[in-house]
N, C-alpha and C positions, 0 to 999 in steps of 0.2 A: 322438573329438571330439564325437560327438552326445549320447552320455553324460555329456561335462563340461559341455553345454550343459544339458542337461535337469534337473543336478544344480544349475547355477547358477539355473534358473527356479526349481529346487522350492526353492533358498534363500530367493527372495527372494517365495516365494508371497503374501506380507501385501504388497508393493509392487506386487504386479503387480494384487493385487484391490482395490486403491485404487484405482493408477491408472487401471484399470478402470471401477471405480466413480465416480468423477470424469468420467470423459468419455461413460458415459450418461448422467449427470447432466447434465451441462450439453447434452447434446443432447434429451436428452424434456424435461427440467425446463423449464431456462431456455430453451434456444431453442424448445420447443416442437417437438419433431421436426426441425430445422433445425442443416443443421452449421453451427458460427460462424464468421461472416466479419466483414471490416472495413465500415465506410460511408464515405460523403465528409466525416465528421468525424474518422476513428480514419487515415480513408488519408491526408488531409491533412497530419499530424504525421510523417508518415513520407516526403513530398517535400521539404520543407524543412528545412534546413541551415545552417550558419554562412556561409554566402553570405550569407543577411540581416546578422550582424555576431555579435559573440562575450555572447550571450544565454542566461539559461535559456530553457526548453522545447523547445528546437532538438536536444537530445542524440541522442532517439530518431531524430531524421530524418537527422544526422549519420553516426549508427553504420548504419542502411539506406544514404546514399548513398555511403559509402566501402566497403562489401562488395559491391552491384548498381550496374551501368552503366545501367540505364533504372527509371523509376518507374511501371511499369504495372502497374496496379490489381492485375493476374492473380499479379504476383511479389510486389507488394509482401502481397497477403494469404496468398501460401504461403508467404513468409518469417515471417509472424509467427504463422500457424499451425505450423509447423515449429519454433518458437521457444518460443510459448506449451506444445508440448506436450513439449519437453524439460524446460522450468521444473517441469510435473507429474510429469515422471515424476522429478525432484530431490526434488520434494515429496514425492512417495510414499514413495521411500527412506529420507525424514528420520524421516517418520512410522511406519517399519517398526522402523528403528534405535531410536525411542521406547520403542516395545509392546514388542519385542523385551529392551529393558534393564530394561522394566518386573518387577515382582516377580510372580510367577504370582497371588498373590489380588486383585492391582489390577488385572490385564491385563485387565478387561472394562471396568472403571468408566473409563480412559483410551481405549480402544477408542471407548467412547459420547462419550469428550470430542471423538477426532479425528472422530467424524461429523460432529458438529455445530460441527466447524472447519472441516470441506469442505463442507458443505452452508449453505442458509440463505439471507433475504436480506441478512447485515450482514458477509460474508465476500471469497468467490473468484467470486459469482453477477453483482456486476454488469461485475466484469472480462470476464466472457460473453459478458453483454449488452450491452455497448460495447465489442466484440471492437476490439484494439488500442490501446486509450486510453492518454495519457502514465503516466496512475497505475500502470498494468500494471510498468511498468520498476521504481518502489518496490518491486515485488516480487520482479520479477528478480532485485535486488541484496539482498536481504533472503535469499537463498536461499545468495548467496555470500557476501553478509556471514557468515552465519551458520557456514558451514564455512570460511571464513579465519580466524574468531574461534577455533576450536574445535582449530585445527590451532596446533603449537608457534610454528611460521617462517612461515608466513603470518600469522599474527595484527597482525605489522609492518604489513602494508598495510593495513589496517582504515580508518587516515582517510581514508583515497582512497575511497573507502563513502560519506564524509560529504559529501565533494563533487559525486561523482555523483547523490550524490539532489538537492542542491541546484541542479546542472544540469539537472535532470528538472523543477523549479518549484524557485521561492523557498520558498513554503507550503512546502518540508521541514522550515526552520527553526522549525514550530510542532510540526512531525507526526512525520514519519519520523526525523529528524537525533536529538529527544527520545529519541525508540522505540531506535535506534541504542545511542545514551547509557547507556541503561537497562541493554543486554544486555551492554554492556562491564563494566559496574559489578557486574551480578550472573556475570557470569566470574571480572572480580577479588575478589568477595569470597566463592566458593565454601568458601574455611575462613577464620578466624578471624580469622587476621592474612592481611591484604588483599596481593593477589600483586605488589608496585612496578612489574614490569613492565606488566601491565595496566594498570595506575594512572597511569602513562607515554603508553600509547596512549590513554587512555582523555582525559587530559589533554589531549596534540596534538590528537586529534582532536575537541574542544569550539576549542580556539582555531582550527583550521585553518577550521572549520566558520564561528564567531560569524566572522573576517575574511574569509572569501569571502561570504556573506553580506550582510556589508554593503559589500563591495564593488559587490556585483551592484544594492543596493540604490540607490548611490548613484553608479552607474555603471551602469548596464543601459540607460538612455536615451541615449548617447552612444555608446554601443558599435555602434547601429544604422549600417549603411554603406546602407542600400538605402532610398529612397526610397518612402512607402508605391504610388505609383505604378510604381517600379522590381519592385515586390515582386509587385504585382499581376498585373504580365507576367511575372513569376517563376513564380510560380503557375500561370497559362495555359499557359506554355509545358513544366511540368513534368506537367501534368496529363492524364493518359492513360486516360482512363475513363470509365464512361458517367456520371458527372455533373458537374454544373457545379462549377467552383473553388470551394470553400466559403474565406473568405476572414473570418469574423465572428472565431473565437477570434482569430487572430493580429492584424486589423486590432485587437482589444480589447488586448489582452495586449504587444504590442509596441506597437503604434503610437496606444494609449492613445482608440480610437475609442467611443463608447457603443456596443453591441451592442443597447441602446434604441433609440437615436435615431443612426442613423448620419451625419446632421450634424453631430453634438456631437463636438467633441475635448475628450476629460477630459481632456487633458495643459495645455491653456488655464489649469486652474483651478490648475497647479500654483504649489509660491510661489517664488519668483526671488530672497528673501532670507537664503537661505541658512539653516544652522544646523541647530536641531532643529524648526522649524517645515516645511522643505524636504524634509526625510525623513518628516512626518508625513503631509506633501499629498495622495501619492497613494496611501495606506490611508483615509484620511478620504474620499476621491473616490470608491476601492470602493466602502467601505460604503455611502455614500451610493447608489450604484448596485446595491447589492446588493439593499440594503432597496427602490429601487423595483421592479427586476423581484420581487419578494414580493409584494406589490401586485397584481400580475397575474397570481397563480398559484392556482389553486382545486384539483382533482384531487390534484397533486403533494403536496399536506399530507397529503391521506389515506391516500397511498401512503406517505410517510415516517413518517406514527404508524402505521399498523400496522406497519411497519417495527423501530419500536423497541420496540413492544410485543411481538411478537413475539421479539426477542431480550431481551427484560428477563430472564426465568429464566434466561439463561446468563451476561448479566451481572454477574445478584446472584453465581452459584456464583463466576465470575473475584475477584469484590469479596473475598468471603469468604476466599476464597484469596488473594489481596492483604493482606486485614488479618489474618487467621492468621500470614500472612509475615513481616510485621509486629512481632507480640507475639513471634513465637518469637525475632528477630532484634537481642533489647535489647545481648547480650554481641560483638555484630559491629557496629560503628556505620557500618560501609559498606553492607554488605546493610540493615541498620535504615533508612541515608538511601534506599537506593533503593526498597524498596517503599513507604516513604512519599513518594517523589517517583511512584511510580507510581500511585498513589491517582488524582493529578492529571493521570494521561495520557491517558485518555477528554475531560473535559472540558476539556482545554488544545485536544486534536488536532480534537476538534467542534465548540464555542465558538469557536473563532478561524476555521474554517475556512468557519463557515456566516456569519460576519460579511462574510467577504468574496467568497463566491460563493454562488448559491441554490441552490445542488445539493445539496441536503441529504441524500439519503441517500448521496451517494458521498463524505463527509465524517464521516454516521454510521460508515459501513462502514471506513475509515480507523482510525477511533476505536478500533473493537471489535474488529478484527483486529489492529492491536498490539497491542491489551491479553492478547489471546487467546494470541498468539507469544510475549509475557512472560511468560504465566503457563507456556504448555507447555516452554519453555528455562528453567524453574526445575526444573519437574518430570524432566525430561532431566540438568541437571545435580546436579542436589542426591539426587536417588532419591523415587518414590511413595510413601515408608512412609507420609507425611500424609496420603494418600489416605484413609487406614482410616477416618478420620472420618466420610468422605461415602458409606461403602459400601452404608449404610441405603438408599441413594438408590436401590440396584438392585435391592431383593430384591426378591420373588416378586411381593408384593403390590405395590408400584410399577409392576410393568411395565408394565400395559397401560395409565396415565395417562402414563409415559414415550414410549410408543409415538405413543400420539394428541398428543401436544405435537410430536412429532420430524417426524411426519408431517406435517402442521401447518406448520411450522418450515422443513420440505427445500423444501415445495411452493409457499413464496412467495417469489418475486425480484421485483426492481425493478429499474429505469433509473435510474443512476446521476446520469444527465442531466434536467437539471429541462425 
């Protein structure tokens, strides 16, 4: 027994030094010496439930209050440490299966990719650092999206994927649901003539997505049963911990309160005449909101350009490997549409995102991380021969300019939260 134990670690030595590596990482790095915990923003998300009414951003606090009988601070943060670190140790494995399939003269150049897909600040660092946030879930399900897709007879459920991220916030329809899309298309069209079944799922789950979607869109304010007063004492009385009810996202976000001015109800401004002006109201009302907390943010810009300056060199490498993807992709016109639809998925998933929340770097991070999962599930599916191109990048003489950028690179994170 202890032998087939021993035999199963030494299998999987490349997952367990990730994993590994990941979770000093985010303890010296980002936390700074400090194991991660939730606060009265991330533990919030996790008391609340469809008791408010049948909304997005409730999922997370749903799926907590149908597994635990009490919301106290103490469980609700081992739960999701307990939870975040099974998601790592999925990720490790994913990552192992990679290198592992890789071809022995790429296995280094791929090795440097997955560092600097675990590391960084445009990655897994500011999940960290707002230990618990809704966004975290996008990636839970990106981990199982990613092995239902991969598996023959699970692949069926993949649209239920589409929904759940949409249950997680609406913004998946910019972000994640695309990101989804992407990896379905580049499944079904791993050879030549594109695989119908895919093409199948792939289809359902774009309609199941665009009609929940706009359901929620044009239905999520009706759906509310709790009075934003009923809600308050909701809160109070769910709240088990040493701090006060934070109450700002959800009074924003459900009950349409300015998080500016918390006398303002943005919901006032919406329009009562129906049509496509009614649906427009309350994206118009963000932005508008959006742009003035901008106004009064100074600090927060510096942190998010060096933010993106710092990820620029892994960027361009993604780009390049997108429009390689590209040109080699003329005699396949599915694989051709999708990395030309992915071209556009950084600044569809960033653009749209920073329009209507200030939180700019956890909207970059969004960005880069799909893009990042695209390219490495091309590399997974299709094989690294293309790598050879970019091998130059690692010889001898590069190293120690590789080093000092990586270093560089690991050692700065941000708050996701403007």
């Amino acid at each position: 027994m202890i032998n087939k134990i021993k035999k199963k670690l030494f299998d999987h030595k490349t997952a367990i030094f990730i994993f590994i590596f990941f979770a000093v990482y985010n303890i010296l790095i980002v936390e700074k010496a400090e194991i991660p915990a939730i606060d009265e923003i991330t533990y919030t998300y996790h008391i609340v439930d469809y008791t408010i009414g049948f909304c997005t951003k409730l999922l997370p606090g749903a799926i907590y209050n149908f597994l635990f009988p009490t919301t106290d601070a103490v469980v609700v943060n081992i739960y999701f440490f307990v939870l975040y670190h099974i998601f790592l140790v999925a990720v490790s494995l994913l990552l192992e299966k990679l290198l592992k399939d890789t071809p022995e003269n790429s296995r280094m150049f791929v090795l440097i990719l997955i560092m600097f897909f675990i590391t960084g600040p445009s990655t897994f660092s500011g999940h960290i650092y707002r230990f618990g946030m809704l966004d975290t879930y996008w990636l839970f399900f990106t981990v199982l999206f990613v092995v239902f897709l991969k598996n023959k007879y699970l692949k069926w459920a993949v649209p239920v994927f589409f929904v759940l991220a949409l249950l997680i916030h609406v913004s998946a329809l910019v972000s994640f649901i695309p990101f989804f899309a992407l990896l379905v298309l580049l499944e079904a069209s791993k050879k030549e003539k594109a695989d119908k079944g895919t093409m199948a799922i792939f289809a359902v789950s774009v309609v199941v997505a665009l009609g929940a979607g706009l359901y929620f869109v044009v239905n999520e304010s009706d759906n509310i049963v709790l009075s934003r007063d009923a809600f308050l004492k909701l809160l109070e009385e769910r709240n088990i911990s040493e701090w006060e009810s934070y109450k700002t996202y959800y009074d924003y976000s459900i009950y349409r309160t300015s998080y500016l001015d918390e006398e303002t109800n943005m919901g006032a401004g919406f329009s009562d005449n129906g049509g496509l002006l009614a649906l427009l109201s309350p994206l118009i009302i963000q932005i508008k909101e959006t742009f003035a907390a901008y106004s009064s943010m100074d600090s927060y810009f510096e942190d998010s350009f060096r933010s993106v300056a710092l990820s620029l060199p892994v960027i361009i490498f993604l780009y390049m490997y997108a429009v390689s993807s590209l040109k080699e992709s003329r005699n396949n016109p599915v694989r051709w549409f999708t990395w030309l639809c992915t071209l556009f998925l950084l600044p569809l998933v960033f653009i749209s995102g920073i329009l209507c929340s200030p939180d700019i770097t956890r909207w970059f991070s969004h960005s880069v991380i799909t893009l990042f999962i695209v390219v490495l599930y091309d590399i997974y599916s299709t094989g690294a021969e293309k790598l050879q191109k970019y091998l130059h990048w690692v010889r001898l003489q590069n190293i120690p300019v590789l080093t000092v950028y990586f270093l560089l690179y690991m050692s700065y994170t941000v708050d996701p939260y403007c």
